[in-house]
PDB file of N, CA, C and O in Angstrom, chain B, residues numbered from 101:
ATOM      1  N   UNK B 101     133.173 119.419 102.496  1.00  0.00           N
ATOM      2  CA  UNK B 101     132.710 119.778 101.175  1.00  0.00           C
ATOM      3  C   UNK B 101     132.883 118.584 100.238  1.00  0.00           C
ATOM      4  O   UNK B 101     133.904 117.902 100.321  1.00  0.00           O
ATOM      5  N   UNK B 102     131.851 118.284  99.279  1.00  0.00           N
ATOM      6  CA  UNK B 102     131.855 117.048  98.552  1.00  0.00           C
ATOM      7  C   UNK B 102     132.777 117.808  97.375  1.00  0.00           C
ATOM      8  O   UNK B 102     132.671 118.958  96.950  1.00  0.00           O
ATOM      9  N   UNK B 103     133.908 116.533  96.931  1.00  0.00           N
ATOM     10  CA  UNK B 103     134.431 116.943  95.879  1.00  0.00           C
ATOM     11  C   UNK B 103     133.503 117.332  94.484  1.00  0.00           C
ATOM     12  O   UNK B 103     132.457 116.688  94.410  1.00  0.00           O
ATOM     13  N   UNK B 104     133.750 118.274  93.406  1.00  0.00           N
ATOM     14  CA  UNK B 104     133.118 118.368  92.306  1.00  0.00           C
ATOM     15  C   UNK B 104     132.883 117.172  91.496  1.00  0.00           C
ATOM     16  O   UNK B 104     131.741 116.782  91.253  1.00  0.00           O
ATOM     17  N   UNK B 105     133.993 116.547  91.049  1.00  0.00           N
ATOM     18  CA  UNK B 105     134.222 115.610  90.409  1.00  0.00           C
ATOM     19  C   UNK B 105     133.452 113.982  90.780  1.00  0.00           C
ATOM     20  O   UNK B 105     133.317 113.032  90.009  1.00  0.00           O
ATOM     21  N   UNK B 106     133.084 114.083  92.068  1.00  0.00           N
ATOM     22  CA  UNK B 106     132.293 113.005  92.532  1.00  0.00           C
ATOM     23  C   UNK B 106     131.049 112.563  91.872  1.00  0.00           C
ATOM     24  O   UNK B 106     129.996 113.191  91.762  1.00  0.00           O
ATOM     25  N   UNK B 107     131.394 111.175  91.378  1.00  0.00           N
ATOM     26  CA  UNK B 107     130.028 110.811  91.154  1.00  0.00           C
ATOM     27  C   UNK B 107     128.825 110.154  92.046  1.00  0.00           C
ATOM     28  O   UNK B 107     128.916 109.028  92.534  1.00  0.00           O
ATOM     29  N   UNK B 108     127.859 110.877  92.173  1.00  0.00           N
ATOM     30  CA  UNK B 108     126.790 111.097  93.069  1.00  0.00           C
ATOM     31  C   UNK B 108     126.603 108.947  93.518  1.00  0.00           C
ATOM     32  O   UNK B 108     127.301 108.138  92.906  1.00  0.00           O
ATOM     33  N   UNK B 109     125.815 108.601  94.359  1.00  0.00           N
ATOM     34  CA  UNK B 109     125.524 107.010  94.222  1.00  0.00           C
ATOM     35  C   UNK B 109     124.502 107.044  93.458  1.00  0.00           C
ATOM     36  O   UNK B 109     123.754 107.956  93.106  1.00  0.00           O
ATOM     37  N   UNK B 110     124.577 105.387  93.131  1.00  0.00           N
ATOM     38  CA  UNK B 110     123.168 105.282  91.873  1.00  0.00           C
ATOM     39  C   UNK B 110     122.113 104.942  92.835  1.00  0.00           C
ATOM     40  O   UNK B 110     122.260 104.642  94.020  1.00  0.00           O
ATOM     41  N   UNK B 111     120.696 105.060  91.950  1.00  0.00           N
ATOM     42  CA  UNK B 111     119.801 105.123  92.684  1.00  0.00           C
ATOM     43  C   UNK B 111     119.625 103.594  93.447  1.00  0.00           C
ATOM     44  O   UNK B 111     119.196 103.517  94.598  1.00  0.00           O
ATOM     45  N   UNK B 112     119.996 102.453  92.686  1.00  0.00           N
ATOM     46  CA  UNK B 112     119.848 101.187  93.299  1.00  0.00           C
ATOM     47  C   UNK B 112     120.968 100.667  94.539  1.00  0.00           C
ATOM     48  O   UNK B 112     120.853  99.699  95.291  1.00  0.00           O
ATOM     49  N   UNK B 113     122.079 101.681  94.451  1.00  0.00           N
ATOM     50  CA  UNK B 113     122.655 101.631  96.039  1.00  0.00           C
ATOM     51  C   UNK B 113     121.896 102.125  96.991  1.00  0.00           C
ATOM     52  O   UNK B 113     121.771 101.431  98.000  1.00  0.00           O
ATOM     53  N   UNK B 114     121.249 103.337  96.932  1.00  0.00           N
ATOM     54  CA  UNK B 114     120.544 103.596  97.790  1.00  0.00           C
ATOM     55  C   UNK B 114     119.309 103.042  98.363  1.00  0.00           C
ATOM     56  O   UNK B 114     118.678 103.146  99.414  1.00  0.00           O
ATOM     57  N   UNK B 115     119.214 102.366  97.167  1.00  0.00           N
ATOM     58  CA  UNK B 115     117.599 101.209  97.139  1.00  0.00           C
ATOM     59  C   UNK B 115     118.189 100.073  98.131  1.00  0.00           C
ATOM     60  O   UNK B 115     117.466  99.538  98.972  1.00  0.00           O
ATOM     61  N   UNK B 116     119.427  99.776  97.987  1.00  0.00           N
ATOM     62  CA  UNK B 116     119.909  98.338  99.030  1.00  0.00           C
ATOM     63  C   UNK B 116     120.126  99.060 100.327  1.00  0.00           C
ATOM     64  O   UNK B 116     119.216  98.865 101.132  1.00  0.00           O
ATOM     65  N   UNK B 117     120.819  99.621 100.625  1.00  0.00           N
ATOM     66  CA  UNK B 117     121.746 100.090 101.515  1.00  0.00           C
ATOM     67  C   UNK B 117     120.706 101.180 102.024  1.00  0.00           C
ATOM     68  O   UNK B 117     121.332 102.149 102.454  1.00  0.00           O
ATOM     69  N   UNK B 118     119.528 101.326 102.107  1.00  0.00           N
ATOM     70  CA  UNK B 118     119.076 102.577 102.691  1.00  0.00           C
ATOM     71  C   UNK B 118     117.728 102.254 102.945  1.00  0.00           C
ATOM     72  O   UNK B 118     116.990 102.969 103.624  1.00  0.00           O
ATOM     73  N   UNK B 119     117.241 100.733 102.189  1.00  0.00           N
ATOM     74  CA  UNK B 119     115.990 100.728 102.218  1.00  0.00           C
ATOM     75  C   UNK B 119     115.725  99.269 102.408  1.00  0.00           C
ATOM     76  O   UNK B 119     114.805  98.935 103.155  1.00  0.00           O
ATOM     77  N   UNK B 120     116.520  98.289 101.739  1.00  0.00           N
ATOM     78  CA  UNK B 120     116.130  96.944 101.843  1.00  0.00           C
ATOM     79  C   UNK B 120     116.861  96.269 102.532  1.00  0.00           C
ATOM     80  O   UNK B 120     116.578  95.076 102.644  1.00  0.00           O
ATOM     81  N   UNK B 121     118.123  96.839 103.268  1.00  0.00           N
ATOM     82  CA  UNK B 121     119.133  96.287 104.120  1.00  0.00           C
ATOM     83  C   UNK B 121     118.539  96.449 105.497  1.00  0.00           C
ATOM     84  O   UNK B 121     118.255  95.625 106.366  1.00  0.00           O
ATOM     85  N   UNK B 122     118.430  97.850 105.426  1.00  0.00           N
ATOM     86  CA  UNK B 122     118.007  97.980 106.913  1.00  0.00           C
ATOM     87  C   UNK B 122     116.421  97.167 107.146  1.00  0.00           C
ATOM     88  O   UNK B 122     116.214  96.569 108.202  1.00  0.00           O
ATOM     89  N   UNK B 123     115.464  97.218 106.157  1.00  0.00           N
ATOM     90  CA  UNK B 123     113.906  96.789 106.310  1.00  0.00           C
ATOM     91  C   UNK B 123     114.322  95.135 106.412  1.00  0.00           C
ATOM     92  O   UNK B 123     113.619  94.304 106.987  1.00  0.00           O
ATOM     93  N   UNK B 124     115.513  94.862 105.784  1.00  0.00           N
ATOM     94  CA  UNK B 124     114.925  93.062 105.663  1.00  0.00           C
ATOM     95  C   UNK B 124     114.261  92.475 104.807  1.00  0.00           C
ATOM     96  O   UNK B 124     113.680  91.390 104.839  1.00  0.00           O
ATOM     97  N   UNK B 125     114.438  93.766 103.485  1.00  0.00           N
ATOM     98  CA  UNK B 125     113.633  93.152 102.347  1.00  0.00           C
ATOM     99  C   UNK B 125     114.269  92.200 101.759  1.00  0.00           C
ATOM    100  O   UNK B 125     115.358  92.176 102.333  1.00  0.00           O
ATOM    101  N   UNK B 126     114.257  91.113 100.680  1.00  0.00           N
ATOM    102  CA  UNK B 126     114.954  90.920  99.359  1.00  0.00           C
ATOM    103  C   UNK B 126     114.172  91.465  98.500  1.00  0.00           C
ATOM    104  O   UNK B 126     113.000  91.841  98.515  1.00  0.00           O
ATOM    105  N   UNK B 127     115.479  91.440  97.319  1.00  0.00           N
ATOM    106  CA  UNK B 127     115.308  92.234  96.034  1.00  0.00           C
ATOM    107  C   UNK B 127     114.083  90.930  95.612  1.00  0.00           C
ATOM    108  O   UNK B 127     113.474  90.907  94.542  1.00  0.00           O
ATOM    109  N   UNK B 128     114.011  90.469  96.115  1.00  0.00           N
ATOM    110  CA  UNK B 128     112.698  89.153  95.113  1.00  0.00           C
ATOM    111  C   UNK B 128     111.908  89.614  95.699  1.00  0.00           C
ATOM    112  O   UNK B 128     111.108  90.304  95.068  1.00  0.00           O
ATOM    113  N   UNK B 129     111.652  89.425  97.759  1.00  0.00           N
ATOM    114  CA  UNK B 129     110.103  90.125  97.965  1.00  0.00           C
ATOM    115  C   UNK B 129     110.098  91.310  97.223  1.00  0.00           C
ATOM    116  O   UNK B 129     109.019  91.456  96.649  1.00  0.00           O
ATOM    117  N   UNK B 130     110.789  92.086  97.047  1.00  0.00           N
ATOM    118  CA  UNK B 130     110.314  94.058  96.678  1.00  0.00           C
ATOM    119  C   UNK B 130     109.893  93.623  95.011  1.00  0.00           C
ATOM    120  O   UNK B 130     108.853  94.061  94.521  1.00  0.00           O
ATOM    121  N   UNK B 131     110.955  92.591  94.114  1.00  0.00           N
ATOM    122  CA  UNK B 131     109.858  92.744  92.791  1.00  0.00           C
ATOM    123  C   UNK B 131     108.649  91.859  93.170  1.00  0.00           C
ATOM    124  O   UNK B 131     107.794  92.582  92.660  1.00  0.00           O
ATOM    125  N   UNK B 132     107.863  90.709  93.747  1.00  0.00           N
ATOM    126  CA  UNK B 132     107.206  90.256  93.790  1.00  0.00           C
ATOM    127  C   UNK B 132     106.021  91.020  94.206  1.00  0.00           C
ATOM    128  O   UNK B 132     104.914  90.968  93.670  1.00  0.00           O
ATOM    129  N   UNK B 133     106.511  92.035  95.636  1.00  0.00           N
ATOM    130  CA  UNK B 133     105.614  92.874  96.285  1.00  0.00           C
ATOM    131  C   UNK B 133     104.847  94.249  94.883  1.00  0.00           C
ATOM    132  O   UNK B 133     103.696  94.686  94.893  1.00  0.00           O
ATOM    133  N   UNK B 134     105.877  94.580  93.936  1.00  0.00           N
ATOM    134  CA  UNK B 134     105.866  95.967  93.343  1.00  0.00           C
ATOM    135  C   UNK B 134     105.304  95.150  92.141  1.00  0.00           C
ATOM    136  O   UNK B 134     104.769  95.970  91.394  1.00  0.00           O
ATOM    137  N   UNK B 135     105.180  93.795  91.584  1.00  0.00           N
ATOM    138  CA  UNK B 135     104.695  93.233  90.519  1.00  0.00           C
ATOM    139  C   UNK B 135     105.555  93.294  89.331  1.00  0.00           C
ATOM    140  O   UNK B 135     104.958  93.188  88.259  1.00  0.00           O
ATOM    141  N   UNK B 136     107.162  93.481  89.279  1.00  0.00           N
ATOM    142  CA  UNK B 136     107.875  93.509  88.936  1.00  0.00           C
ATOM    143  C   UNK B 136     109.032  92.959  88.117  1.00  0.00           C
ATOM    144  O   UNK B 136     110.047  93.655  88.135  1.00  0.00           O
ATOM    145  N   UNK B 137     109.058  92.130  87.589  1.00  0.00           N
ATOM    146  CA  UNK B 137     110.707  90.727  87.322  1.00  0.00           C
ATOM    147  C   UNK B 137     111.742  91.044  88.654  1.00  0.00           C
ATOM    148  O   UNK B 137     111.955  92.189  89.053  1.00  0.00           O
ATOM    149  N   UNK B 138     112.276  89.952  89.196  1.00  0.00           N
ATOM    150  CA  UNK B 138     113.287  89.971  90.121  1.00  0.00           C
ATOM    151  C   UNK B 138     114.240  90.697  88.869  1.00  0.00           C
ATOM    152  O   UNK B 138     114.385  91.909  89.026  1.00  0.00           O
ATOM    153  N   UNK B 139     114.792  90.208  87.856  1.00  0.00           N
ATOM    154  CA  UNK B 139     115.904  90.948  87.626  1.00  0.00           C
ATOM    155  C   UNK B 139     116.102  91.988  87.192  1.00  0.00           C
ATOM    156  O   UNK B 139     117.191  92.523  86.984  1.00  0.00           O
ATOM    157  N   UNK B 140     114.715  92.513  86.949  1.00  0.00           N
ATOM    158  CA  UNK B 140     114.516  94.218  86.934  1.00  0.00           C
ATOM    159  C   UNK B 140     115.480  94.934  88.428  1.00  0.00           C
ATOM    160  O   UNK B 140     116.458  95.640  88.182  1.00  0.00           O
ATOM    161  N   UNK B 141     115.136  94.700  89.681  1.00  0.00           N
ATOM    162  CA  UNK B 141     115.205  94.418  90.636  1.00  0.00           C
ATOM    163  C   UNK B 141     116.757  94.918  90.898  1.00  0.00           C
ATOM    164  O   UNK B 141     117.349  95.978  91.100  1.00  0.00           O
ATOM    165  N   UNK B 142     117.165  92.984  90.725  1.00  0.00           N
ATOM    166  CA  UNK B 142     118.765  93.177  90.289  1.00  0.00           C
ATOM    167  C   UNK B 142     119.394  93.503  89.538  1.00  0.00           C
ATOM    168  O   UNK B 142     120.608  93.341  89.663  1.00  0.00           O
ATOM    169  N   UNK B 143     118.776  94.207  88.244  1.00  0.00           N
ATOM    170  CA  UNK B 143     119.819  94.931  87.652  1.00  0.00           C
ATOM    171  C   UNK B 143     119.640  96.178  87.911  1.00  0.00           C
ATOM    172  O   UNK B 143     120.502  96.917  87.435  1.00  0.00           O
ATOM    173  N   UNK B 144     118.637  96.773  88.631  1.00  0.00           N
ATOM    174  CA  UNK B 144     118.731  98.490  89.644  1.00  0.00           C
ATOM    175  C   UNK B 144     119.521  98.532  90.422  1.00  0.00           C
ATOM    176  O   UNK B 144     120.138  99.594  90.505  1.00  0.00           O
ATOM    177  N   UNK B 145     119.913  97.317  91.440  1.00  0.00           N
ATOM    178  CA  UNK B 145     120.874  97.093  92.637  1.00  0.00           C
ATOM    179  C   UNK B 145     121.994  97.113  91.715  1.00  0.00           C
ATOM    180  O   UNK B 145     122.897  97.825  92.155  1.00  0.00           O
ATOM    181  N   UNK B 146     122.215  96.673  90.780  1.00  0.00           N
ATOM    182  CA  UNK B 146     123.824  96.850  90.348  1.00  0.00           C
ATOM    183  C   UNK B 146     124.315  97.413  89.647  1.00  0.00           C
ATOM    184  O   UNK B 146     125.456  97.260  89.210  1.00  0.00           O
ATOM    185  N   UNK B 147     123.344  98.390  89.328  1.00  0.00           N
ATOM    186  CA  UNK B 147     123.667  99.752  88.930  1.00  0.00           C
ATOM    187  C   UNK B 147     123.477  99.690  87.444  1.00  0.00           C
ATOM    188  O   UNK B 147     123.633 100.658  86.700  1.00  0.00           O
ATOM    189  N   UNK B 148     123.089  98.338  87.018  1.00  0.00           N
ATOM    190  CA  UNK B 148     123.033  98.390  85.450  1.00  0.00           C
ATOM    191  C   UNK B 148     121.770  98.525  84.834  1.00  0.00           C
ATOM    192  O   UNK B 148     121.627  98.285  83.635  1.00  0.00           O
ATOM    193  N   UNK B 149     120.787  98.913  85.607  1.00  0.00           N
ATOM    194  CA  UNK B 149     119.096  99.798  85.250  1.00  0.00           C
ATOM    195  C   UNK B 149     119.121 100.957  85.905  1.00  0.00           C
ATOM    196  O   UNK B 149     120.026 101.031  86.736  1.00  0.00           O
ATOM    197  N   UNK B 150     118.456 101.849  85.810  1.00  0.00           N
ATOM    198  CA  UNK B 150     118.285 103.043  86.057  1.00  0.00           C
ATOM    199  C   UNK B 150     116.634 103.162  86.434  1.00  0.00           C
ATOM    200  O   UNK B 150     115.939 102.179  86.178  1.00  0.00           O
ATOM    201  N   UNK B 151     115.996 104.368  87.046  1.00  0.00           N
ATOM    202  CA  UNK B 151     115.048 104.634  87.747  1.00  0.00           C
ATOM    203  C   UNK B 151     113.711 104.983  86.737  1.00  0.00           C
ATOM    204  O   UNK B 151     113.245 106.120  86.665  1.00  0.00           O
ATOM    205  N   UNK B 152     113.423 104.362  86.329  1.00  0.00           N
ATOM    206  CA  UNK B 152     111.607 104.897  85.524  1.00  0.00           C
ATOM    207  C   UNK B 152     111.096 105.910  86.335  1.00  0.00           C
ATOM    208  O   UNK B 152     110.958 106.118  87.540  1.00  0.00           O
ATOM    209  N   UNK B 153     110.891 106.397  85.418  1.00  0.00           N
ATOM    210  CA  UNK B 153     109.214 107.272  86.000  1.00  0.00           C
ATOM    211  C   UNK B 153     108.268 106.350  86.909  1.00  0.00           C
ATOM    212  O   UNK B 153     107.871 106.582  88.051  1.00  0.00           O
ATOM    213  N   UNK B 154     107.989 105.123  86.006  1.00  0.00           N
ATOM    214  CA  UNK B 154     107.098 104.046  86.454  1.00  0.00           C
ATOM    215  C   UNK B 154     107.585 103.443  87.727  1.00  0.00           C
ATOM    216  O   UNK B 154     106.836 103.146  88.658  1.00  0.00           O
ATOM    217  N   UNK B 155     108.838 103.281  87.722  1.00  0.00           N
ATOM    218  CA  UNK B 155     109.191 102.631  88.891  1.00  0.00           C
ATOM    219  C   UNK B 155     109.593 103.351  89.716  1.00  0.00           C
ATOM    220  O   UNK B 155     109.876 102.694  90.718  1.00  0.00           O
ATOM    221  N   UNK B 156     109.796 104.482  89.850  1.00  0.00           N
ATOM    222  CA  UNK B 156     109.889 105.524  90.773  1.00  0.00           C
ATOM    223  C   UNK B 156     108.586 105.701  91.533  1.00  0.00           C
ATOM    224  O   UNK B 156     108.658 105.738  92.761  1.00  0.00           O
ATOM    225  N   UNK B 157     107.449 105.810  90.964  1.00  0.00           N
ATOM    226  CA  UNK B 157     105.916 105.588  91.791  1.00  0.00           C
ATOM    227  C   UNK B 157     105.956 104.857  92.301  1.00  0.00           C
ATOM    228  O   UNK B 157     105.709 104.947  93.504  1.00  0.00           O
ATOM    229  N   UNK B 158     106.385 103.331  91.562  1.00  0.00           N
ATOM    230  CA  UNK B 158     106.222 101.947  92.277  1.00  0.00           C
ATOM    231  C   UNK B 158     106.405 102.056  93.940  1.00  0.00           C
ATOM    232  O   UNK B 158     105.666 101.989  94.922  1.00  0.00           O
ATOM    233  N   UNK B 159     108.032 102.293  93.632  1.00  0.00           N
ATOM    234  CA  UNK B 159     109.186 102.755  95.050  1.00  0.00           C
ATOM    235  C   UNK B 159     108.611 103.880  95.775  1.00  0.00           C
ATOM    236  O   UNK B 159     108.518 103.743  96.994  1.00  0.00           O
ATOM    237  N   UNK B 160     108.224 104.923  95.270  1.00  0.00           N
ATOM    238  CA  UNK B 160     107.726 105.625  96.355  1.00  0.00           C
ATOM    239  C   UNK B 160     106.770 104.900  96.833  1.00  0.00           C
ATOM    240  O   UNK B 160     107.270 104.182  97.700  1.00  0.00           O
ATOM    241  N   UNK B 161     105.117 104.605  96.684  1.00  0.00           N
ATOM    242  CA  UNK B 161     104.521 104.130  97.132  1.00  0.00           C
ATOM    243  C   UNK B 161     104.713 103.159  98.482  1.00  0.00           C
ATOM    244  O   UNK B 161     104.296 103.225  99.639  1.00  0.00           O
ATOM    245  N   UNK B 162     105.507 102.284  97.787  1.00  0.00           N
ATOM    246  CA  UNK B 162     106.411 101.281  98.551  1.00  0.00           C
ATOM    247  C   UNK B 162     107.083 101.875  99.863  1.00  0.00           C
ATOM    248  O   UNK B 162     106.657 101.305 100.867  1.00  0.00           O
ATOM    249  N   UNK B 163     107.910 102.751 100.094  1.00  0.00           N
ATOM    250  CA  UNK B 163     108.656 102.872 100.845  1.00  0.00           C
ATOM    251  C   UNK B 163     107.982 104.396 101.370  1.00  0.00           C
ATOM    252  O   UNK B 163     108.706 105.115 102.058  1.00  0.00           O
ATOM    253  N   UNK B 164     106.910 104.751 101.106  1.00  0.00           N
ATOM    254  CA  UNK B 164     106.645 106.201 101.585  1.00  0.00           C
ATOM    255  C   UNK B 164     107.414 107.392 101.522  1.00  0.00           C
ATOM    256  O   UNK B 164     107.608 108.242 102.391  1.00  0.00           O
ATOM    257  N   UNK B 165     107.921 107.295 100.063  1.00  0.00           N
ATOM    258  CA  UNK B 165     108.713 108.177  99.680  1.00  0.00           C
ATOM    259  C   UNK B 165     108.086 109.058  98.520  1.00  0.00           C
ATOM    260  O   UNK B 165     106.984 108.878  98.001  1.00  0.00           O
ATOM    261  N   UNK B 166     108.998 110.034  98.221  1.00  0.00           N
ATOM    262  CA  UNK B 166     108.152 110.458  96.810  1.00  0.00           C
ATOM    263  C   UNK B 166     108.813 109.866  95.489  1.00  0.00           C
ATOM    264  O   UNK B 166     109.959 109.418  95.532  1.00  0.00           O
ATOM    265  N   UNK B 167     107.841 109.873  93.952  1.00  0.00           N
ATOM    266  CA  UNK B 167     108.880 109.639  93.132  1.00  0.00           C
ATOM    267  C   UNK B 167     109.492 110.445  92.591  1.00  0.00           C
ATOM    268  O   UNK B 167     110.031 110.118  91.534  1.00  0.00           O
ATOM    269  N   UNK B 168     109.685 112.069  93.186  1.00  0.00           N
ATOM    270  CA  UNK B 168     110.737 112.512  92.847  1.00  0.00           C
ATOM    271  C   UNK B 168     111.873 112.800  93.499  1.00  0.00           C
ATOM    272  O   UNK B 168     112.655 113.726  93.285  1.00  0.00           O
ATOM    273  N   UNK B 169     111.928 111.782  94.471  1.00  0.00           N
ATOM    274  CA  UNK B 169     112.922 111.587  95.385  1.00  0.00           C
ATOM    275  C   UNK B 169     113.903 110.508  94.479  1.00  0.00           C
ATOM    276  O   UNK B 169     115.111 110.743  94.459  1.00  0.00           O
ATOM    277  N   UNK B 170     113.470 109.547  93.872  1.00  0.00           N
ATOM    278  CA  UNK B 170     113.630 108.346  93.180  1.00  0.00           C
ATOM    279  C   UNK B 170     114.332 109.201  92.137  1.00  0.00           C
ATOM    280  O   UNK B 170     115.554 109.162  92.283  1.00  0.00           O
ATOM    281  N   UNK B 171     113.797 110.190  90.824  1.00  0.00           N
ATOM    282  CA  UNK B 171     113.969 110.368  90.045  1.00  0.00           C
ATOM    283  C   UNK B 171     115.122 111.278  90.263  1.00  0.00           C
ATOM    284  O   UNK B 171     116.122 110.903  89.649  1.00  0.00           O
ATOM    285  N   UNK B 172     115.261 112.259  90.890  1.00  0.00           N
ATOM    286  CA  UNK B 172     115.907 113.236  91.511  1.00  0.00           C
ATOM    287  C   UNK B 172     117.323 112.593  91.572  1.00  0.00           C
ATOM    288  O   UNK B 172     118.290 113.024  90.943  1.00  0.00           O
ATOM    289  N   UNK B 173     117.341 111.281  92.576  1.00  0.00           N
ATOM    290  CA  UNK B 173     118.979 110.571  92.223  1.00  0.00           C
ATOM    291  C   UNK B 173     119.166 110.084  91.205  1.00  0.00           C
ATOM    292  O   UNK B 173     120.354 110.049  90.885  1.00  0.00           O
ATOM    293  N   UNK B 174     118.386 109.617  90.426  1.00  0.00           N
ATOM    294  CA  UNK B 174     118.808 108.843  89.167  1.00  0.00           C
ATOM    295  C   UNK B 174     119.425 109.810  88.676  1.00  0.00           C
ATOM    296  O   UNK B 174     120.655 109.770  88.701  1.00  0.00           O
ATOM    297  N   UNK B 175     118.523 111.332  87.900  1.00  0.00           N
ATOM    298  CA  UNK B 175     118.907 112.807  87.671  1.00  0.00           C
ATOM    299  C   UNK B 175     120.383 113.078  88.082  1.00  0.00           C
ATOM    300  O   UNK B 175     121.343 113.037  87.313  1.00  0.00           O
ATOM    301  N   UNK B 176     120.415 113.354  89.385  1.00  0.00           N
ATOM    302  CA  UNK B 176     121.983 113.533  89.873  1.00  0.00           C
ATOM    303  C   UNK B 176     123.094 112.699  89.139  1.00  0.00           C
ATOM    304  O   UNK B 176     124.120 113.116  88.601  1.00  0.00           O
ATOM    305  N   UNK B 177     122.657 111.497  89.248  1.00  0.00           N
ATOM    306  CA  UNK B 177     123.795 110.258  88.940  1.00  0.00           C
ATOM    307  C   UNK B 177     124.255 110.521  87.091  1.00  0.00           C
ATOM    308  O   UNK B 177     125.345 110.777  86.580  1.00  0.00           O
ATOM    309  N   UNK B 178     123.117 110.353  86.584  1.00  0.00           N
ATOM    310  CA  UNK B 178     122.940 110.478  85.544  1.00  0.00           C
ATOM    311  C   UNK B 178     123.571 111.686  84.126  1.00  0.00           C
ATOM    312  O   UNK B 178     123.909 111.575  82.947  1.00  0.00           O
ATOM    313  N   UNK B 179     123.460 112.643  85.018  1.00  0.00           N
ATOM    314  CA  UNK B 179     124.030 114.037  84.455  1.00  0.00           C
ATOM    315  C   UNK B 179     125.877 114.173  85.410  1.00  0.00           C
ATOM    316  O   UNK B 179     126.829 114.758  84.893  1.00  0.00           O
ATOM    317  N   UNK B 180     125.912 113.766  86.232  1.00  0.00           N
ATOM    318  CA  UNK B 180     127.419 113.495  86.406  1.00  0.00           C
ATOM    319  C   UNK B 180     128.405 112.351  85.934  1.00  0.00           C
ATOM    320  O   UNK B 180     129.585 112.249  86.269  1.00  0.00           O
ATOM    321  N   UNK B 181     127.594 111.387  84.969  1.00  0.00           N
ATOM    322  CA  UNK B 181     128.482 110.435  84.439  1.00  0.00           C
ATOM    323  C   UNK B 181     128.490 110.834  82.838  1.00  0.00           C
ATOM    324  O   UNK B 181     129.317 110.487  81.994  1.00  0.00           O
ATOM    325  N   UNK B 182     127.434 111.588  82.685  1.00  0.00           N
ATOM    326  CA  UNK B 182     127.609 112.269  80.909  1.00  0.00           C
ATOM    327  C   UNK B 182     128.195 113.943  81.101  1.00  0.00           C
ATOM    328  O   UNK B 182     127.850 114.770  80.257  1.00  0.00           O
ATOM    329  N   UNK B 183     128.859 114.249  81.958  1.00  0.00           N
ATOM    330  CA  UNK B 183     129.519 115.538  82.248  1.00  0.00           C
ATOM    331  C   UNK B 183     130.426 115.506  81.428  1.00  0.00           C
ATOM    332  O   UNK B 183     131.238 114.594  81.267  1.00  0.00           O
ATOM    333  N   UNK B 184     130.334 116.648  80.772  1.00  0.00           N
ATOM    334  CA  UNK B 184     131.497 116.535  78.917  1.00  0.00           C
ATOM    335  C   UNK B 184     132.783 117.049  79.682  1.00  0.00           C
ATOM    336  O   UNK B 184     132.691 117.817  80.639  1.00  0.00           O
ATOM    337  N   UNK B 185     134.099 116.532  79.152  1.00  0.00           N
ATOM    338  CA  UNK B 185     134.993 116.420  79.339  1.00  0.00           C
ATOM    339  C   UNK B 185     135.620 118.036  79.412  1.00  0.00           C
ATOM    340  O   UNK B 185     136.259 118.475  80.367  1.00  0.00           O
ATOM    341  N   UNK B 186     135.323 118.686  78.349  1.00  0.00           N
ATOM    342  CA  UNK B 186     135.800 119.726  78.622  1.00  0.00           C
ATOM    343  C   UNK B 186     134.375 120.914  78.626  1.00  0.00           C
ATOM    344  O   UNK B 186     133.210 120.740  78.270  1.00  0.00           O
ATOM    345  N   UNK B 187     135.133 122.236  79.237  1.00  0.00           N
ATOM    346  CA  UNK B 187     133.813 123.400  79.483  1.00  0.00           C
ATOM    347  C   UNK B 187     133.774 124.100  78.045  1.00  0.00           C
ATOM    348  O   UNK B 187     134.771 124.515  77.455  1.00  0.00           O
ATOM    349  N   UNK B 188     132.628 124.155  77.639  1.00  0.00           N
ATOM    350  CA  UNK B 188     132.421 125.115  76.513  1.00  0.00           C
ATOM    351  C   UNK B 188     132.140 126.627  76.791  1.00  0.00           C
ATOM    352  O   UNK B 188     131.516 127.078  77.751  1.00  0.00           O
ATOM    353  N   UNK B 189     132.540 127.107  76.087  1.00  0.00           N
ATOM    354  CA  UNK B 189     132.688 128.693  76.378  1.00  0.00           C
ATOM    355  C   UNK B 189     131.102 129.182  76.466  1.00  0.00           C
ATOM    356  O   UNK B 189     130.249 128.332  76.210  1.00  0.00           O
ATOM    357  N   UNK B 190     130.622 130.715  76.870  1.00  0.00           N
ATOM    358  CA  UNK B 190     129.755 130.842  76.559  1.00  0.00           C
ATOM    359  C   UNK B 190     128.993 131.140  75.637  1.00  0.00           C
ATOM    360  O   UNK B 190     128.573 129.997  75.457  1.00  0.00           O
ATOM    361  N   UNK B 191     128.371 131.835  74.772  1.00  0.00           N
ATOM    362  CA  UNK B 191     127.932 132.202  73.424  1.00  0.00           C
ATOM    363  C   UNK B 191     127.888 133.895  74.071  1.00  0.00           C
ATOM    364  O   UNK B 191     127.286 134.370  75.034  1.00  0.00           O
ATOM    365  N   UNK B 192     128.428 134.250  73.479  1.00  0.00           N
ATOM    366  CA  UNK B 192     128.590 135.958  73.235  1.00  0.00           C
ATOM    367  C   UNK B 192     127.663 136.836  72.043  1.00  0.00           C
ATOM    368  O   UNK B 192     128.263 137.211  71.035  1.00  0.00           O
ATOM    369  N   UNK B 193     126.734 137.031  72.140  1.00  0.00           N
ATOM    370  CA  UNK B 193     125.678 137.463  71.148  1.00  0.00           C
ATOM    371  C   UNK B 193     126.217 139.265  71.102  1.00  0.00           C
ATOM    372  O   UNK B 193     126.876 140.060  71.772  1.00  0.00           O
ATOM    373  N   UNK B 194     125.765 139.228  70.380  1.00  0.00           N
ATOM    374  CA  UNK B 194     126.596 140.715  69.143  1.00  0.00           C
ATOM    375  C   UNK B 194     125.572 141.876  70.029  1.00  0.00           C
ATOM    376  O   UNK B 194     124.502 141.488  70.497  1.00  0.00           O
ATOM    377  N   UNK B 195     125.917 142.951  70.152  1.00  0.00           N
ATOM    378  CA  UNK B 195     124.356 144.161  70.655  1.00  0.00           C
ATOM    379  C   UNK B 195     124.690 145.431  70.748  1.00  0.00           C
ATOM    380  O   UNK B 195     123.843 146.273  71.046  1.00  0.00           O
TER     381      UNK B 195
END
C-alpha cells in the first residue's frame, strides 16, 4: 500500500526515467525533435517546469501516449504538494 502522505513523481522524472533513458533520447534531441527550447526540456527533467496542456500533446504524440496521461501526473503531483496542512471540517447546512 502506497503511503498517504507520498508525494506522487513529477511528470519530468517520468519523462527521463521511463521514456528517454530507456529510448536513448537526449533532452536536446526530444526539444529539437518537439520544436521546443532545450531548457524548457531541462527544466521539466528537474522538476522545476511542469506539464502544459501544449506540451502534453507535444509528448503524447511523441511517445504514443495520451495527453492525458501527461496531464494526469502533473495533476497527481501537483495537488499533493499544495495539500493544506490541516483537514477542514465539513459545512453542515441547517434543514
Amino acid at each position: 500500500m502506497i503511503p498517504s502522505d507520498r508525494i506522487p513523481t513529477h511528470p519530468g522524472v517520468v519523462l527521463r526515467e521511463e521514456f528517454l533513458v530507456p529510448l536513448g533520447i537526449t533532452q536536446g534531441a526530444l526539444a529539437e525533435h518537439i520544436g521546443i527550447p532545450a531548457k524548457r526540456v531541462s527544466e521539466l527533467v528537474r522538476g522545476k517546469r511542469g506539464i502544459t496542456p501544449s506540451l502534453a500533446w507535444l509528448l503524447a504524440q511523441t511517445f504514443e501516449t495520451t495527453p492525458e496521461f501527461w496531464l494526469n501526473l502533473q495533476a497527481s503531483f501537483d495537488l499533493a504538494q499544495s495539500r493544506p496542512p490541516a483537514t477542514i471540517p465539513r459545512l453542515r447546512v441547517a434543514g
